[in-house]
mmCIF file of the N, C-alpha and C atoms, coordinates in Angstrom:
data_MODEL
# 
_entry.id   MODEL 
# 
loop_
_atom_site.group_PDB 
_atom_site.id 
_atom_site.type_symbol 
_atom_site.label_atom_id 
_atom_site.label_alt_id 
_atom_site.label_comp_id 
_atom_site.label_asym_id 
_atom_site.label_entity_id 
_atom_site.label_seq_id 
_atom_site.pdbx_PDB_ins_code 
_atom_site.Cartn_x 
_atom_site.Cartn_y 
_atom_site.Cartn_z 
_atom_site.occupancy 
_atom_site.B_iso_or_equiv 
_atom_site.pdbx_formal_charge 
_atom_site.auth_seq_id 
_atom_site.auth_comp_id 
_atom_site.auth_asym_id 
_atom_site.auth_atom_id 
_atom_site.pdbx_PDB_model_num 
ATOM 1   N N  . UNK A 1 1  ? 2.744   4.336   103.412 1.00 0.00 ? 1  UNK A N  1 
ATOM 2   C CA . UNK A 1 1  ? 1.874   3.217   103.160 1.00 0.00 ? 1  UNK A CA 1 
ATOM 3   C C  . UNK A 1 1  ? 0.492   3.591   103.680 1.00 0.00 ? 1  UNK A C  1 
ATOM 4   N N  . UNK A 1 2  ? 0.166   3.487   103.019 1.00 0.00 ? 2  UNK A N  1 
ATOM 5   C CA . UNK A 1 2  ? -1.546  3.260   103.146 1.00 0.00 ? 2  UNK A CA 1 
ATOM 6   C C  . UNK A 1 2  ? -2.809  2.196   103.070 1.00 0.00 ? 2  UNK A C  1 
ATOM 7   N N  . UNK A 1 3  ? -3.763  1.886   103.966 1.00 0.00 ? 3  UNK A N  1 
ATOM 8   C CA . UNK A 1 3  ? -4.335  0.378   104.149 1.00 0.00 ? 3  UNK A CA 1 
ATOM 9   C C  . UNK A 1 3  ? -5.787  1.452   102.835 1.00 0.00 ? 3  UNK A C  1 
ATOM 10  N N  . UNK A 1 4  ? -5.679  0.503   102.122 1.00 0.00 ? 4  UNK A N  1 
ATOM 11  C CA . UNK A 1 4  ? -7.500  1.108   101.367 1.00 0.00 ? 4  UNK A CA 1 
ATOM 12  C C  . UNK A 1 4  ? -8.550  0.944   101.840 1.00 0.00 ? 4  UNK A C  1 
ATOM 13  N N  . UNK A 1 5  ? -9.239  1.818   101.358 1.00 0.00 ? 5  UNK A N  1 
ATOM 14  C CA . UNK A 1 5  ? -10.473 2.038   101.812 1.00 0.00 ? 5  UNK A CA 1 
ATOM 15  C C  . UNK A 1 5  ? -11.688 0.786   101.187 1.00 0.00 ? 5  UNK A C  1 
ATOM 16  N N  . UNK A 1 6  ? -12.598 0.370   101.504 1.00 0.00 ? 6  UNK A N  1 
ATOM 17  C CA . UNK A 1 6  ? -13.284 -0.749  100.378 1.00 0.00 ? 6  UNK A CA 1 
ATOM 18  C C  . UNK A 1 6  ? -13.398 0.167   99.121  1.00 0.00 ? 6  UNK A C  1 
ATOM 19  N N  . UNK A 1 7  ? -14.072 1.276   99.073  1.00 0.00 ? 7  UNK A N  1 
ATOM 20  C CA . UNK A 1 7  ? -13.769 1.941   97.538  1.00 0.00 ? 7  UNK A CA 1 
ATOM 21  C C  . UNK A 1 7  ? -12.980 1.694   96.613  1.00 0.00 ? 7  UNK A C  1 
ATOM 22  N N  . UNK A 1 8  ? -11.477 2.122   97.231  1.00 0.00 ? 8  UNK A N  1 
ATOM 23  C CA . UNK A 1 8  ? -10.599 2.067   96.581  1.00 0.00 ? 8  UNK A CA 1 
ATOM 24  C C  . UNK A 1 8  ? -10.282 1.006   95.579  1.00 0.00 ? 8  UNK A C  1 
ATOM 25  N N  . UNK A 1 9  ? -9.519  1.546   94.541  1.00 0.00 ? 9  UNK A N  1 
ATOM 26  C CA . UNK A 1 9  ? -9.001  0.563   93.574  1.00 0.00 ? 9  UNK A CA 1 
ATOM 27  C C  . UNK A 1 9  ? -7.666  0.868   93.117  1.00 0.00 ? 9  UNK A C  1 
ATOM 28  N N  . UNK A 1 10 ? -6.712  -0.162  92.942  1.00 0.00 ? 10 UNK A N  1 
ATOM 29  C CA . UNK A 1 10 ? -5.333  -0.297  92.512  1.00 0.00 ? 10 UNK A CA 1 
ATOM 30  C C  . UNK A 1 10 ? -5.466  0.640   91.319  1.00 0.00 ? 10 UNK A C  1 
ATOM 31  N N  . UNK A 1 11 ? -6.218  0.551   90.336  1.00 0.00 ? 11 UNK A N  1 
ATOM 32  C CA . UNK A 1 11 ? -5.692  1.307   89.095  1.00 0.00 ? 11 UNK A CA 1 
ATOM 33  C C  . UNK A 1 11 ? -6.632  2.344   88.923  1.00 0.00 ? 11 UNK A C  1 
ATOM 34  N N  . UNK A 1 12 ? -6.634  2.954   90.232  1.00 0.00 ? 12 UNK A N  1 
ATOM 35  C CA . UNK A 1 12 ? -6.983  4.310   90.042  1.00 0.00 ? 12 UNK A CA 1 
ATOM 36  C C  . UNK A 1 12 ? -6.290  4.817   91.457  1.00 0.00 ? 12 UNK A C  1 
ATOM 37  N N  . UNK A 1 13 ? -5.371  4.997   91.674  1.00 0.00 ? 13 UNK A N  1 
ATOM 38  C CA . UNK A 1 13 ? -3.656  5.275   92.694  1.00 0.00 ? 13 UNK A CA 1 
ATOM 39  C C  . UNK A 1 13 ? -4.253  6.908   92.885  1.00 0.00 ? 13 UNK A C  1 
ATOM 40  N N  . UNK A 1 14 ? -4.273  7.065   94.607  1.00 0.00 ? 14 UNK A N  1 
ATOM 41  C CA . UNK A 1 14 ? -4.944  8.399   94.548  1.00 0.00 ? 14 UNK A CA 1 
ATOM 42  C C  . UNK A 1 14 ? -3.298  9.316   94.131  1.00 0.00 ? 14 UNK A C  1 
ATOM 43  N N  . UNK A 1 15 ? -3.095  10.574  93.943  1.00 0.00 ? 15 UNK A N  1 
ATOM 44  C CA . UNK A 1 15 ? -2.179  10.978  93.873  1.00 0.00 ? 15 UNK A CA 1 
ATOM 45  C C  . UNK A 1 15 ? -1.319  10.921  95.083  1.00 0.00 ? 15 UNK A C  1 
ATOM 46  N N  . UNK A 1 16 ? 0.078   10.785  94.377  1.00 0.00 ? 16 UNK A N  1 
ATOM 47  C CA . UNK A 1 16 ? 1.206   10.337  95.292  1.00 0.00 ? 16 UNK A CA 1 
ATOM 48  C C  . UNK A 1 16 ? 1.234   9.451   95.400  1.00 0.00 ? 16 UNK A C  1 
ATOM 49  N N  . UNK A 1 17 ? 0.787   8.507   94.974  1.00 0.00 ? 17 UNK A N  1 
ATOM 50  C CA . UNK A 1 17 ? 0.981   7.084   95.482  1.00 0.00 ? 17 UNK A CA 1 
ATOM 51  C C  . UNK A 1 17 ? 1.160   6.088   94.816  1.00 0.00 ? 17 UNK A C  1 
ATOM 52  N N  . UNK A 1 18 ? 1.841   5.022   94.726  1.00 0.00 ? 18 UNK A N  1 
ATOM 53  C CA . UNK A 1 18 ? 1.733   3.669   93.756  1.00 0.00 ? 18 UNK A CA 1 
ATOM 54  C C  . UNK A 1 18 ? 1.482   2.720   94.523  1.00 0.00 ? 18 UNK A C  1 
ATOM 55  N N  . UNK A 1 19 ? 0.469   2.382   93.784  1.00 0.00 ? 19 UNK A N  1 
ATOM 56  C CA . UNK A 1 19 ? -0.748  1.353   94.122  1.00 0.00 ? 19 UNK A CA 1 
ATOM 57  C C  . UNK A 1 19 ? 0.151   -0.296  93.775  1.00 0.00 ? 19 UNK A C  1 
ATOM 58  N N  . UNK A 1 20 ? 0.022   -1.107  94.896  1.00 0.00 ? 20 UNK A N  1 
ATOM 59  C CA . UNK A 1 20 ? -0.088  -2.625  94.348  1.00 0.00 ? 20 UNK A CA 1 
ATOM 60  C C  . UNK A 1 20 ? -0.433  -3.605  94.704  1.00 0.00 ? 20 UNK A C  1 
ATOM 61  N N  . UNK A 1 21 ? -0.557  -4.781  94.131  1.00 0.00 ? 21 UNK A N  1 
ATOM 62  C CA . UNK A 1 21 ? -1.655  -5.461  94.676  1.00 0.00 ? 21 UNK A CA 1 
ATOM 63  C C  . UNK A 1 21 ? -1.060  -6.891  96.156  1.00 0.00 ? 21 UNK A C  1 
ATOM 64  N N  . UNK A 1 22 ? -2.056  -7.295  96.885  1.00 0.00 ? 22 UNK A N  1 
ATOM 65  C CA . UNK A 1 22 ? -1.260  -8.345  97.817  1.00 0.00 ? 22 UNK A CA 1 
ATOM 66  C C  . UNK A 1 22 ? -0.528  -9.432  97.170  1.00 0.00 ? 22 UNK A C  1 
ATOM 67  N N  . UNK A 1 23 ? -0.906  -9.767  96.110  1.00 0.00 ? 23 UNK A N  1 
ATOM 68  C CA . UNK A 1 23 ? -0.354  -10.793 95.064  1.00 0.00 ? 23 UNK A CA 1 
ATOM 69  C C  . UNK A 1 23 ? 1.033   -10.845 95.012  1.00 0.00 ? 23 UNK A C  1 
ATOM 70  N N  . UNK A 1 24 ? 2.003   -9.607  94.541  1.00 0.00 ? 24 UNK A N  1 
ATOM 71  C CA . UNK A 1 24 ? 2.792   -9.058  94.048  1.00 0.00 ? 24 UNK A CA 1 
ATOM 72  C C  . UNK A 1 24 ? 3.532   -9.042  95.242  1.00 0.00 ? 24 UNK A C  1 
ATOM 73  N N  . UNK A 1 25 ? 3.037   -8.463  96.569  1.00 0.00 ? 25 UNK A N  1 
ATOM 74  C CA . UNK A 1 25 ? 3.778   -8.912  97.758  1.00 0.00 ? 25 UNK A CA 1 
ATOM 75  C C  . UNK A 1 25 ? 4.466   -10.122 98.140  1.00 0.00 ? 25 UNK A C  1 
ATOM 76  N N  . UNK A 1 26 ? 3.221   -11.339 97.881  1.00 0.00 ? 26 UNK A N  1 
ATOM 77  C CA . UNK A 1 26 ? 2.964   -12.815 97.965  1.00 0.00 ? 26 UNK A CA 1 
ATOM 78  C C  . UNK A 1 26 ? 4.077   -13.169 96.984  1.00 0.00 ? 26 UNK A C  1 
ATOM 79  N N  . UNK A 1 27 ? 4.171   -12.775 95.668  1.00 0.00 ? 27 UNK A N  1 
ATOM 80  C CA . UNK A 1 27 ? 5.575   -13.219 94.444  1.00 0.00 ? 27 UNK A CA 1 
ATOM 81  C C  . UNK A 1 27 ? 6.847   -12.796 94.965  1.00 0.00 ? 27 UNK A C  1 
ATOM 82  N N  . UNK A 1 28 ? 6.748   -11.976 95.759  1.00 0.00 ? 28 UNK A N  1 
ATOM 83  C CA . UNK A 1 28 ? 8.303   -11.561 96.162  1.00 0.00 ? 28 UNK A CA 1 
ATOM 84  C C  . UNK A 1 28 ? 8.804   -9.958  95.923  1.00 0.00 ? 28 UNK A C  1 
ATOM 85  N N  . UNK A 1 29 ? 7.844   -9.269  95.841  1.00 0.00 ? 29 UNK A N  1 
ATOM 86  C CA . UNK A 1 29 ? 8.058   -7.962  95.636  1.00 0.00 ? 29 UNK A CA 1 
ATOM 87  C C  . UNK A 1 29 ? 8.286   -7.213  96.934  1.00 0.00 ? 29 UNK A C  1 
ATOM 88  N N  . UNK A 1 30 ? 9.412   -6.441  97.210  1.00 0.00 ? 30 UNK A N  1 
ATOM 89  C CA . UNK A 1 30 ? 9.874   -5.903  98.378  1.00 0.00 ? 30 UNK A CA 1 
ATOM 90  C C  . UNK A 1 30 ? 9.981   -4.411  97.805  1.00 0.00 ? 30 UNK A C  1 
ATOM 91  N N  . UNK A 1 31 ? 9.983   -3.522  98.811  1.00 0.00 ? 31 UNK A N  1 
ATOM 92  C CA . UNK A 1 31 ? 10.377  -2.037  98.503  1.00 0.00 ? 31 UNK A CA 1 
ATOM 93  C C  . UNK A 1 31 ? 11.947  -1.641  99.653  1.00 0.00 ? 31 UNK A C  1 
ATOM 94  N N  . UNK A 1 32 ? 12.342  -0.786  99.059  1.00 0.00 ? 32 UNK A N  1 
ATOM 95  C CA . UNK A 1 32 ? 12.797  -0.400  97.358  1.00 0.00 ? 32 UNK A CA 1 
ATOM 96  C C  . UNK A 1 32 ? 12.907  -1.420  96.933  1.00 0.00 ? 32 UNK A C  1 
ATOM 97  N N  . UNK A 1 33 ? 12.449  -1.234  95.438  1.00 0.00 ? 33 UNK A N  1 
ATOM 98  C CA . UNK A 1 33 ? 12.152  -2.263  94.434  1.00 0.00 ? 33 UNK A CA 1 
ATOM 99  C C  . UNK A 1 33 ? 13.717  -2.169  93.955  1.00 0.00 ? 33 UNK A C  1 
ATOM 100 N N  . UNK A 1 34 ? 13.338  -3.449  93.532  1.00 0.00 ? 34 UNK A N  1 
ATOM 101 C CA . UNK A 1 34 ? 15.175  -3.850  92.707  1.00 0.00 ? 34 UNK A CA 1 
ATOM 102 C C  . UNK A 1 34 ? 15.257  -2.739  91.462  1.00 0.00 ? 34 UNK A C  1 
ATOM 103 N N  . UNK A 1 35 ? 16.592  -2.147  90.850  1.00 0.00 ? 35 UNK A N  1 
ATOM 104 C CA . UNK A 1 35 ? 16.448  -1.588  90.022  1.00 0.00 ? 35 UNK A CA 1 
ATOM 105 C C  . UNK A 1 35 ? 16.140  -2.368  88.673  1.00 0.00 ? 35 UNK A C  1 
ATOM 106 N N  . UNK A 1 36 ? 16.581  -3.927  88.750  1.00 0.00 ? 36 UNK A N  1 
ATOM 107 C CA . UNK A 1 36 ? 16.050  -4.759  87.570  1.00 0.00 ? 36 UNK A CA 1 
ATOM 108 C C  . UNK A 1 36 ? 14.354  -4.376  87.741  1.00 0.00 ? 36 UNK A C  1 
ATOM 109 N N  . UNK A 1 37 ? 13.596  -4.528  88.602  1.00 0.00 ? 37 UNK A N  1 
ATOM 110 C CA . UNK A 1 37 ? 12.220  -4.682  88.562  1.00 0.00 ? 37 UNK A CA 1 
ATOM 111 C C  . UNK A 1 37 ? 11.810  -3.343  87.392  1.00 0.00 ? 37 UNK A C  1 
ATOM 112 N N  . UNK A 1 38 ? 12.506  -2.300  87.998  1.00 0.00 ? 38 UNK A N  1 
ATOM 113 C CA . UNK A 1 38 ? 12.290  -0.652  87.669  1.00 0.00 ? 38 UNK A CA 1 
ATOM 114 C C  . UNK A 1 38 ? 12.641  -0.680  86.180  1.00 0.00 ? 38 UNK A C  1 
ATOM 115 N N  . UNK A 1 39 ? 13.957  -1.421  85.984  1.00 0.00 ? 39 UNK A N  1 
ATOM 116 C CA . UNK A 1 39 ? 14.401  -0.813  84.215  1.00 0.00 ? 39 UNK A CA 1 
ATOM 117 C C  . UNK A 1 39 ? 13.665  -2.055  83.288  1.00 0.00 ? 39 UNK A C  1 
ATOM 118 N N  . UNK A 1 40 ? 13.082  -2.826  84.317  1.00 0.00 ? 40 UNK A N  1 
ATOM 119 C CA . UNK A 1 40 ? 12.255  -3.970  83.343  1.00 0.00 ? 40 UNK A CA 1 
ATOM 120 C C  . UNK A 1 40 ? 10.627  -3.064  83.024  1.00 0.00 ? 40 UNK A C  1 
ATOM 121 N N  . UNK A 1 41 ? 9.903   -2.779  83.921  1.00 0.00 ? 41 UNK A N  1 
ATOM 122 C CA . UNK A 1 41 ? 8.656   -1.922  83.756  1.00 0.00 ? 41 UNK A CA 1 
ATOM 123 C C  . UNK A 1 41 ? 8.996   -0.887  82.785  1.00 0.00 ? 41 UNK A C  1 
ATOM 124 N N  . UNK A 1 42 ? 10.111  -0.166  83.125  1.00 0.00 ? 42 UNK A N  1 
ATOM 125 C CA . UNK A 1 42 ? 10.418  1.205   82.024  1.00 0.00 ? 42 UNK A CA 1 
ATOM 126 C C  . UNK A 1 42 ? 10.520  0.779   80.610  1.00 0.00 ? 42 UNK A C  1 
ATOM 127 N N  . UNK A 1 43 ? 11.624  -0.403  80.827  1.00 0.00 ? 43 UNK A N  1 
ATOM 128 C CA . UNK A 1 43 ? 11.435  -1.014  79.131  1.00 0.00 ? 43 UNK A CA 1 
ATOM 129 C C  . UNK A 1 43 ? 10.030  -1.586  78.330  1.00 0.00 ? 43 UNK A C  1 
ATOM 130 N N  . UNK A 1 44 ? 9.560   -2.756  79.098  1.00 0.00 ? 44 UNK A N  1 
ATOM 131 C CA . UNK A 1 44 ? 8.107   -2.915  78.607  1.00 0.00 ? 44 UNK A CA 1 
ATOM 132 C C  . UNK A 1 44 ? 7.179   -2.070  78.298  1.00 0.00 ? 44 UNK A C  1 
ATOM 133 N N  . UNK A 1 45 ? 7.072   -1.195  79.320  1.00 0.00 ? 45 UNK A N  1 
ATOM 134 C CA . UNK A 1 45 ? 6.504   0.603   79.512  1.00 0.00 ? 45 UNK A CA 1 
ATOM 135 C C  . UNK A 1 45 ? 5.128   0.199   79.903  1.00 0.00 ? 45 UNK A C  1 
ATOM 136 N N  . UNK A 1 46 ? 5.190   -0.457  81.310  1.00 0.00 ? 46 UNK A N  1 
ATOM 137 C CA . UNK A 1 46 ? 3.498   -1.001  81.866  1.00 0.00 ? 46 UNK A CA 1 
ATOM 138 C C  . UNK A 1 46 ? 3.814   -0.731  83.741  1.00 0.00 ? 46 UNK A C  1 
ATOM 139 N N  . UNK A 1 47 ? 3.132   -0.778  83.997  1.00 0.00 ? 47 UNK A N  1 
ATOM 140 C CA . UNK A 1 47 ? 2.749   -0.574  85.589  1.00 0.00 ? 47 UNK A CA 1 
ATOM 141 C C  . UNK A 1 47 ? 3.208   -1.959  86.305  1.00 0.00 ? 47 UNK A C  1 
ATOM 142 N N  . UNK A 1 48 ? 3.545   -1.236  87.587  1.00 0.00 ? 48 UNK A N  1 
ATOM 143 C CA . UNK A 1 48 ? 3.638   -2.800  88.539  1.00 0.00 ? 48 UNK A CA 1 
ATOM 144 C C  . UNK A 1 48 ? 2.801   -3.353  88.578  1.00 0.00 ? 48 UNK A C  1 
ATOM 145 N N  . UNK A 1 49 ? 1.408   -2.777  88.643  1.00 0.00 ? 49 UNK A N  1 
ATOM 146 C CA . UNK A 1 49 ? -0.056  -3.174  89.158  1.00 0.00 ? 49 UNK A CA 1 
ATOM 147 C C  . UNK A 1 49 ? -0.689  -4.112  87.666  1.00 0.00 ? 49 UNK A C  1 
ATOM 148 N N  . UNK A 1 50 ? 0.019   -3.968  86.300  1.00 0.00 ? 50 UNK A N  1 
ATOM 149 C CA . UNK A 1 50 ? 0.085   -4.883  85.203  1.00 0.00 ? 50 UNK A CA 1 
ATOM 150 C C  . UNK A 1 50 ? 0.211   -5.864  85.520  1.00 0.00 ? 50 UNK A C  1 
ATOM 151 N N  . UNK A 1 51 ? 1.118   -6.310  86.272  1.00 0.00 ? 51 UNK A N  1 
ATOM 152 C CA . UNK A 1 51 ? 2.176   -7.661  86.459  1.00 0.00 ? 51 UNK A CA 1 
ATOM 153 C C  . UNK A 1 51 ? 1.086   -8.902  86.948  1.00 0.00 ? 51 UNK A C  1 
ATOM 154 N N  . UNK A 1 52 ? 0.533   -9.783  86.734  1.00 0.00 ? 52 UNK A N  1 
ATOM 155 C CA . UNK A 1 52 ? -0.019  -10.793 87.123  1.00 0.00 ? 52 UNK A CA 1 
ATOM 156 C C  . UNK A 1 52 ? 0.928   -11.632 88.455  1.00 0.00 ? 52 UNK A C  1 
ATOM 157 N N  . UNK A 1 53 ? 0.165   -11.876 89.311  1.00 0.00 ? 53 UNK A N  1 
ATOM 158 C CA . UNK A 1 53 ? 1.173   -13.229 90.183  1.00 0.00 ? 53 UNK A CA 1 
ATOM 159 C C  . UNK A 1 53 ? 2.112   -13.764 89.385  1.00 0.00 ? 53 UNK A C  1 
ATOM 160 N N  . UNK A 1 54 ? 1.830   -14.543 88.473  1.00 0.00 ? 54 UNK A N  1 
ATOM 161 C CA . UNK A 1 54 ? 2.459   -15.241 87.714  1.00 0.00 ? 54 UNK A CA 1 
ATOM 162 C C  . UNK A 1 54 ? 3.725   -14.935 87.477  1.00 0.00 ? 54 UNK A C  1 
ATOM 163 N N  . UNK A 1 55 ? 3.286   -13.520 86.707  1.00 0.00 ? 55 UNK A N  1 
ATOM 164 C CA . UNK A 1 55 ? 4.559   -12.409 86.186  1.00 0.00 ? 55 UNK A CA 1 
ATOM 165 C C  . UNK A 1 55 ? 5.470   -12.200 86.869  1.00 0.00 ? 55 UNK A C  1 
ATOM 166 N N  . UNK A 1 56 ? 4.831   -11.761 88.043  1.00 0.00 ? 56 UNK A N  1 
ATOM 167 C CA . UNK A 1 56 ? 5.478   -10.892 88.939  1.00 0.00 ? 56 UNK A CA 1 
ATOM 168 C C  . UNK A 1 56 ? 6.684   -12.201 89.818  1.00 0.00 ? 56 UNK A C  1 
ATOM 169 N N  . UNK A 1 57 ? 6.234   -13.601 90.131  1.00 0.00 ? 57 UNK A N  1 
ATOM 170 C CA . UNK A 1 57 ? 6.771   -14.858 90.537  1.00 0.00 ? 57 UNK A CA 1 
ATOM 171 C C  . UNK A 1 57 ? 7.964   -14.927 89.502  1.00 0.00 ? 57 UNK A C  1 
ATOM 172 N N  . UNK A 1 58 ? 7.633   -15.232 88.410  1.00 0.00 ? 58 UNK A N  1 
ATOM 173 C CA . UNK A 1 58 ? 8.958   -15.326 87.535  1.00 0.00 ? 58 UNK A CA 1 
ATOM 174 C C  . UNK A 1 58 ? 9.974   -13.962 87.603  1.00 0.00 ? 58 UNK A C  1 
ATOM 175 N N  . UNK A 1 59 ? 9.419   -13.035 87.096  1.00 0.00 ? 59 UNK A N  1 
ATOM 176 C CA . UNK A 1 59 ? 10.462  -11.617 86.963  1.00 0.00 ? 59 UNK A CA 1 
ATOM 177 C C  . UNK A 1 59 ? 10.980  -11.923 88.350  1.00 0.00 ? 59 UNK A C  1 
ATOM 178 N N  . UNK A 1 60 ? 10.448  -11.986 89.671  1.00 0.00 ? 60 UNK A N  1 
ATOM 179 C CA . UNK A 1 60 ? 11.312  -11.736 91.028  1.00 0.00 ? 60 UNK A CA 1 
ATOM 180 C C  . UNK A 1 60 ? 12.148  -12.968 91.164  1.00 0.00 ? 60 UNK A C  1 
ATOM 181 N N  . UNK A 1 61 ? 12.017  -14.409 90.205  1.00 0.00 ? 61 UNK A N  1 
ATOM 182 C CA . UNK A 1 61 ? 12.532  -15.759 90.759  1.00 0.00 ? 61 UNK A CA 1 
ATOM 183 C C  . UNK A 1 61 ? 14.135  -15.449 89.274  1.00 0.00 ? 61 UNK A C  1 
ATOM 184 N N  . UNK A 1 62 ? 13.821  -14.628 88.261  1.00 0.00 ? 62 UNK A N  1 
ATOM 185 C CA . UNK A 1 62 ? 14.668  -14.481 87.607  1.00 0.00 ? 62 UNK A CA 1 
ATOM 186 C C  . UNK A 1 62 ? 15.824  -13.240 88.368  1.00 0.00 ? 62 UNK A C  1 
ATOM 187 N N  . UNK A 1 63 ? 15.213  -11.974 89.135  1.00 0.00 ? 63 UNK A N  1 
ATOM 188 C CA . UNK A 1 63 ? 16.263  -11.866 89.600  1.00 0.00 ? 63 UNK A CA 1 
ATOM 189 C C  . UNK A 1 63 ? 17.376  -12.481 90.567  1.00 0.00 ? 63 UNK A C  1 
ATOM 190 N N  . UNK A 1 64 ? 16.428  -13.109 91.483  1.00 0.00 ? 64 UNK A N  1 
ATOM 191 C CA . UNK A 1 64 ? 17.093  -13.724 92.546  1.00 0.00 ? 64 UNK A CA 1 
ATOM 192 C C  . UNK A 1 64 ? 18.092  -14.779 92.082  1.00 0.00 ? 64 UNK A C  1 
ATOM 193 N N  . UNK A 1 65 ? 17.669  -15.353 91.062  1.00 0.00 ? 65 UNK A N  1 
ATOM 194 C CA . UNK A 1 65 ? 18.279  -16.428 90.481  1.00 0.00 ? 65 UNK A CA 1 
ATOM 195 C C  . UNK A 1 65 ? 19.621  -15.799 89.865  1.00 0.00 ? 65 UNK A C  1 
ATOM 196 N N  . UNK A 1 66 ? 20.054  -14.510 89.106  1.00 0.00 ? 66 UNK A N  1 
ATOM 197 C CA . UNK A 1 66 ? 20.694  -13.666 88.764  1.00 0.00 ? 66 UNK A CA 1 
ATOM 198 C C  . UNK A 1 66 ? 21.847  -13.482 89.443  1.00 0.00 ? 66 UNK A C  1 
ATOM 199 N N  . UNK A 1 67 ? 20.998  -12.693 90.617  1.00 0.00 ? 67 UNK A N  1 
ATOM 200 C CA . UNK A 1 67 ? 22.094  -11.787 91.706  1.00 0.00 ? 67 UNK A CA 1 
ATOM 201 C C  . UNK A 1 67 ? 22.686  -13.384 92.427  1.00 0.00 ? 67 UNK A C  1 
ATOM 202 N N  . UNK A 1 68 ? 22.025  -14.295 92.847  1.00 0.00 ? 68 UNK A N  1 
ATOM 203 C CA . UNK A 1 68 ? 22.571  -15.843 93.274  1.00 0.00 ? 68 UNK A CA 1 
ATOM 204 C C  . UNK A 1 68 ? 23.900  -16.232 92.527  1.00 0.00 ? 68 UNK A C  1 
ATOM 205 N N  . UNK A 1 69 ? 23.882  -15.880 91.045  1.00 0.00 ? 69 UNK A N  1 
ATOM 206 C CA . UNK A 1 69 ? 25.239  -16.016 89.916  1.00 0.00 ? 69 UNK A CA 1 
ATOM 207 C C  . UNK A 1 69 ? 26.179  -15.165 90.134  1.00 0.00 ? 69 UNK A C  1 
ATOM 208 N N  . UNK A 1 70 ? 25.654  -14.131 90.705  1.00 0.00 ? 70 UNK A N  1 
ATOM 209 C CA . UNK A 1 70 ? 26.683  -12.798 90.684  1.00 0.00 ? 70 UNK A CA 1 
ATOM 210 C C  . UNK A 1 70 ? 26.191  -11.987 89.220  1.00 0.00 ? 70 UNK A C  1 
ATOM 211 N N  . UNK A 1 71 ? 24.988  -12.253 88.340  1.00 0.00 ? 71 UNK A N  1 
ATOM 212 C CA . UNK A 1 71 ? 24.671  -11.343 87.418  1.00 0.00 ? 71 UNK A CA 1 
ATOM 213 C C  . UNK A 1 71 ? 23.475  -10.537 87.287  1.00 0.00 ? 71 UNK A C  1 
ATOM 214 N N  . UNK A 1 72 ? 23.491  -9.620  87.006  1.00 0.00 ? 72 UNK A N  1 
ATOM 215 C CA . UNK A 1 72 ? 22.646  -8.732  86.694  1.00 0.00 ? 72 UNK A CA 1 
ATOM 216 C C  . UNK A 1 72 ? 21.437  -8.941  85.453  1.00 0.00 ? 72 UNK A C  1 
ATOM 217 N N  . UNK A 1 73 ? 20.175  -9.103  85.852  1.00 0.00 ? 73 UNK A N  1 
ATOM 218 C CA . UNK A 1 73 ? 19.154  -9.485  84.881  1.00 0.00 ? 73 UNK A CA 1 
ATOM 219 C C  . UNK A 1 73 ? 18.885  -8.428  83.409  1.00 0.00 ? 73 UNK A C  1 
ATOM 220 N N  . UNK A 1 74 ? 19.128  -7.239  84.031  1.00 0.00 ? 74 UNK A N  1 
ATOM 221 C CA . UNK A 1 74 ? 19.140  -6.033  82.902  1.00 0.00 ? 74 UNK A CA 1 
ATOM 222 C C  . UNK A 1 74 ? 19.887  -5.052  83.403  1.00 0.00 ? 74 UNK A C  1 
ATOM 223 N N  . UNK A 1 75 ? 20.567  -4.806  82.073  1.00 0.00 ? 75 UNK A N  1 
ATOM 224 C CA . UNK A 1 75 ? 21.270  -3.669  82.244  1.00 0.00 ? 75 UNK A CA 1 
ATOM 225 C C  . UNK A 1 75 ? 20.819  -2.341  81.400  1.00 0.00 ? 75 UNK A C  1 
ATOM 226 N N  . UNK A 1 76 ? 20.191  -1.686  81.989  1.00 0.00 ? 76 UNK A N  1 
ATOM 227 C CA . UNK A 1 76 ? 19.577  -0.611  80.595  1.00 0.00 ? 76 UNK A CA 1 
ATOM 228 C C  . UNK A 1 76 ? 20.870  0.715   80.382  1.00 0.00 ? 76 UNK A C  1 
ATOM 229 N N  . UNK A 1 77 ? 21.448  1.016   79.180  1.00 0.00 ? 77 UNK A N  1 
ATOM 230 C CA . UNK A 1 77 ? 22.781  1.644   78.817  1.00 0.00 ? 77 UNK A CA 1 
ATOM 231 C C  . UNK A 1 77 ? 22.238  2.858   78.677  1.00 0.00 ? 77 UNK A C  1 
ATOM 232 N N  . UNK A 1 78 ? 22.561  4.356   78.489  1.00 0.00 ? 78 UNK A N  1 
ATOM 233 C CA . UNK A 1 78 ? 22.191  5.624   77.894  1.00 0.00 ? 78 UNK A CA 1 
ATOM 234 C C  . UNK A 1 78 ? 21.943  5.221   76.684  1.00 0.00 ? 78 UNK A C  1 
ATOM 235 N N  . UNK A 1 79 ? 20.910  6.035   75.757  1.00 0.00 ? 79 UNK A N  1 
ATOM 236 C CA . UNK A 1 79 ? 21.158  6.313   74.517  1.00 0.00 ? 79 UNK A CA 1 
ATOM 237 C C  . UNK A 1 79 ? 20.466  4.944   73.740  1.00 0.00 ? 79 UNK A C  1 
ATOM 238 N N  . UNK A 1 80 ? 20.060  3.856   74.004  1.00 0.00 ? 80 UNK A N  1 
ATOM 239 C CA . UNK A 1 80 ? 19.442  2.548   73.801  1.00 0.00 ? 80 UNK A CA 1 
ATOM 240 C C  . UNK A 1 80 ? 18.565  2.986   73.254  1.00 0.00 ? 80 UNK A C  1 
# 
């Protein structure tokens, strides 16, 4: 982890690193990230740092709400 510099900017992630914003913290984003969070970004095919509050509040209130059932939000299969 790294605190930024005032320069710095989220969507320009120096190498090695993934950038995100306090927002996304604030929605419920924890590390390690859920693998729903991971095979949801891979499918859409956009960045964490994409995700609006908003976004990021629902996608994390849909998993929790999920794993609470005992189900899994996505399942991504081989070969899909």
């Amino acid at each position: 982890m790294k605190v930024p510099a005032r320069t710095d900017r989220a969507c320009f992630p120096p190498p090695g690193y993934v950038t995100v914003y306090e927002f996304s913290l604030r929605a419920g984003l924890r590390f390690p990230s859920s693998s729903e969070l991971i095979d949801l970004l891979t499918i859409c095919g956009v960045y964490l740092s994409q995700f609006s509050y908003i976004a990021m509040s629902i996608v994390m209130g849909l998993i929790v709400l999920f794993r609470d059932r005992g189900l899994v939000l996505l399942k991504v299969r081989n070969g899909c």
